[in-house]
KEVO-346154 format. One record per residue: residue in one letter; x, y, z of N, C-alpha, C in turn. Coordinates in steps of 0.02 Angstrom, whole numbers, padded with zeros to 5 digits, always signed. Each point is the difference from the previous one (the first is absolute). Layout:
<nodes>
AXYZXYZXYZ...
</nodes>
This chain:
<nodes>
X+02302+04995-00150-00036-00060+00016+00006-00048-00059X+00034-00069+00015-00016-00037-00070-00081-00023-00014X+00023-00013-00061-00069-00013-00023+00007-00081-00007X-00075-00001+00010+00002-00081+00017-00040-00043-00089X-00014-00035+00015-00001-00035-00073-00044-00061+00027X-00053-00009-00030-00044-00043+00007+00016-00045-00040X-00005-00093+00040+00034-00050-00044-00077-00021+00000X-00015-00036-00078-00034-00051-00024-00029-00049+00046X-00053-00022+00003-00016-00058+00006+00021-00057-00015X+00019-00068+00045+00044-00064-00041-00087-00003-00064X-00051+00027+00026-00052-00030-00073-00005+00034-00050X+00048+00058+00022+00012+00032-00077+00053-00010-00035X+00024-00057+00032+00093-00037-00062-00040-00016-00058X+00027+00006-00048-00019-00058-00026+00053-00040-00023X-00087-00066-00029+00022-00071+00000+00068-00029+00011X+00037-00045+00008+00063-00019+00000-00036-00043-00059X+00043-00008-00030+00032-00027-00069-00011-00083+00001X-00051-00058-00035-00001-00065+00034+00028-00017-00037X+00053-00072+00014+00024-00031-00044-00009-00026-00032X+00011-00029-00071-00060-00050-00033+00056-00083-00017X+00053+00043+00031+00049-00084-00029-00017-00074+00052X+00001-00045+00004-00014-00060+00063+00060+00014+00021X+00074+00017-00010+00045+00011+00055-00025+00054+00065X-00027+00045-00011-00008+00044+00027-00044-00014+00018X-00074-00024+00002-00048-00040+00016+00032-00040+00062X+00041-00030-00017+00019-00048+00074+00023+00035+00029X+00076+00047+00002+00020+00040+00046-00041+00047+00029X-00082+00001-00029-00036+00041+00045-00024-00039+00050X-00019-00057-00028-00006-00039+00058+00045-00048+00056X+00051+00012-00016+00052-00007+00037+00009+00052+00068X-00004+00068-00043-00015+00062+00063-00062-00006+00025X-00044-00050+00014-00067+00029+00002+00007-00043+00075X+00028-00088-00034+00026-00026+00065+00049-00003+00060X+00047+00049-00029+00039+00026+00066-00031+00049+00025X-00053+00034-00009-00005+00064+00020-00056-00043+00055X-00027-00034-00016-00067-00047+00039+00057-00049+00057X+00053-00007-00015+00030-00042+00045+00040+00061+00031X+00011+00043+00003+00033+00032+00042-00045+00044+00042X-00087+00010-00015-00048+00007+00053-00021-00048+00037X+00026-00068-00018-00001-00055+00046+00025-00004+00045X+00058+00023-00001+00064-00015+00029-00011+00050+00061X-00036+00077-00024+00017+00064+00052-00058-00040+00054X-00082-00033-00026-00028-00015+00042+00022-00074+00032X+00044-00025-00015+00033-00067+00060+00031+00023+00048X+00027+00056-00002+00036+00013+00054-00017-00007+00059X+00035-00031+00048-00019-00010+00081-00031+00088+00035X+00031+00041-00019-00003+00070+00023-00036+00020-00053X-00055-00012-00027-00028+00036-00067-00011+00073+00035X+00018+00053-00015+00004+00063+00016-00048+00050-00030X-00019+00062+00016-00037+00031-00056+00028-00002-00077X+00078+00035+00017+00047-00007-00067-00007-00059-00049X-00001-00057+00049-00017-00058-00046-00079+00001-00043X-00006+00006+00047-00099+00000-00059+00017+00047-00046X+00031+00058+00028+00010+00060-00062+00022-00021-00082X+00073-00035+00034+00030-00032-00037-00038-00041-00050X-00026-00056+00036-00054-00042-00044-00049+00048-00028X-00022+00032+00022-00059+00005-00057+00021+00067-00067X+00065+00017-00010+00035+00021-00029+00007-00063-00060X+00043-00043+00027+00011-00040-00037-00058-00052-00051X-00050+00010+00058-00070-00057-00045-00028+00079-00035X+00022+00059-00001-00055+00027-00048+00068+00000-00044X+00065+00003-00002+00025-00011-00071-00011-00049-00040X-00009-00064+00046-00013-00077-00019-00080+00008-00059X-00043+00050+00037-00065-00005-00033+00011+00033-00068X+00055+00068-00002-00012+00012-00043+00059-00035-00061X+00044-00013-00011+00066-00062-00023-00067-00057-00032X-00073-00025+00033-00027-00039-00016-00040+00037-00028X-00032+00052-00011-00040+00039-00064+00028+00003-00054X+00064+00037+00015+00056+00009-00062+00007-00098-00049X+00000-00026+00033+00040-00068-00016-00099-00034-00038X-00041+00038+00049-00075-00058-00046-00009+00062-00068X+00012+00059+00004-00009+00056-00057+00061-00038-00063X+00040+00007+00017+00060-00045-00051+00004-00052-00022X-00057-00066+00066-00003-00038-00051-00052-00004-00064X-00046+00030+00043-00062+00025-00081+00026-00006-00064X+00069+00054+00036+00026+00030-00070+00030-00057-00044X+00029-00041+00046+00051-00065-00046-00044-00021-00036X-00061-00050+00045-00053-00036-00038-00027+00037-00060X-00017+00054-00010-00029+00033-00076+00031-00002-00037
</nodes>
């Protein structure tokens, strides 16, 4: 019988690493707004589908978190 292997919790990763440069500061927010425009996009659809909501709200919780990462980093610039 294999043995199986219990994976982690995503709340037991830890932290990802914030950036503290303003380049990286914007490219977070750069990802923060495609990720918010491409849950736009799944809910315009004429046929919005289950998949589509799926889709979207995939995308607005990366969007939410791209915008934690990006307000935690800028703290960091300003100090």
């Amino acid at each position: 019988m294999p043995t199986v292997t219990d994976l982690a919790s995503r709340r037991a990763a830890p932290p990802a690493t914030i950036p503290t440069e303003p380049l990286e500061l914007i490219q977070l927010h750069a990802q923060a707004h495609n990720a918010l425009s491409t849950a736009l996009h799944c809910l315009q659809q004429p046929e919005c589908s289950p998949q589509h909501i799926k889709t979207a709200t995939a995308r607005a919780m990366r969007a939410a978190t791209l915008l934690k990462r990006a307000s935690v980093a800028a703290n960091q610039v300003e100090a």
